[in-house]
C-alpha positions, 0 to 999 in steps of 0.5 A: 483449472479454469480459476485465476488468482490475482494475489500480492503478499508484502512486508515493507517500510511506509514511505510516507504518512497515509493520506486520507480521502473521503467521498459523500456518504462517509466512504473513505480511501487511504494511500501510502507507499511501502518499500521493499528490498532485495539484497544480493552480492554479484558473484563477478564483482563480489559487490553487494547489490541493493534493490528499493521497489515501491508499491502503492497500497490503497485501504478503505473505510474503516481499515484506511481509519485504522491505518491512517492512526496507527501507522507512520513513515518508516514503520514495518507492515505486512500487506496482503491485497490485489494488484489493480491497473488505474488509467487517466488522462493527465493535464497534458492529455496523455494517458496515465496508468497506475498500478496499485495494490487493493489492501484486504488484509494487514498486519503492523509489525512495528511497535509503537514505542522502542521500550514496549514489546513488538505487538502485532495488529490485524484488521482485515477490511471489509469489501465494498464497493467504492461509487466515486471512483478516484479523481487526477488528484489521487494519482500516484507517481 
């Protein structure tokens, strides 16, 4: 197979609201941060171990609307997307890198009200090419 595959899969909680940016022509990028966790016992200590690790989700246009309205932090989402490096040069002059995952499919898995039942909803974002390229402002820490 000479093929590669660049594919990452996620369900987790938002860690913050999205925040939106938006470039001339009407182009936009949402960020946000999801946790996920693993919960394991250690078999020597029988103590039960929990691990956090976040990922920094990147959405585009119209898909990056759709989430900045209807998600909050805390809400339950599965992200379906690709892992993208990002590398720039900070205040002090050292190199910075970022790694990102690029959002082509979502689906919340929170509803929007504790009483109403937990509906689901799907967007899968259009591909476009982005011609600003994100700023020292959009870093992510």
């Amino acid at each position: 197979m000479s093929g590669t595959l660049n594919k990452v899969m996620l369900i987790g909680h938002l860690g913050d609201e999205v925040k939106m940016h938006y470039f001339e022509g009407g182009n936009c990028i949402g960020r946000f941060p999801i946790a996920t966790n693993e919960v394991y016992t250690n078999k020597s200590t029988n103590e039960r171990i929990s691990n956090t690790e976040w990922h920094n989700i990147v959405v585009r246009n119209k898909a990056a609307e759709i989430c900045e309205k209807y998600l909050s932090k805390g809400d339950k989402v599965y992200i379906e997307g690709r892992l993208k490096t990002r590398k720039w040069t900070d205040d002090k002059g050292l190199e910075r890198y970022s790694t990102e995952i690029h959002c082509i499919d979502f689906t919340f898995l929170t509803g929007k009200s504790e009483g109403e039942n937990s509906q689901q909803t799907t967007a899968k974002p259009q591909s476009h090419t982005q011609s600003s390229s994100p700023t020292q402002e959009h870093s992510v820490e």
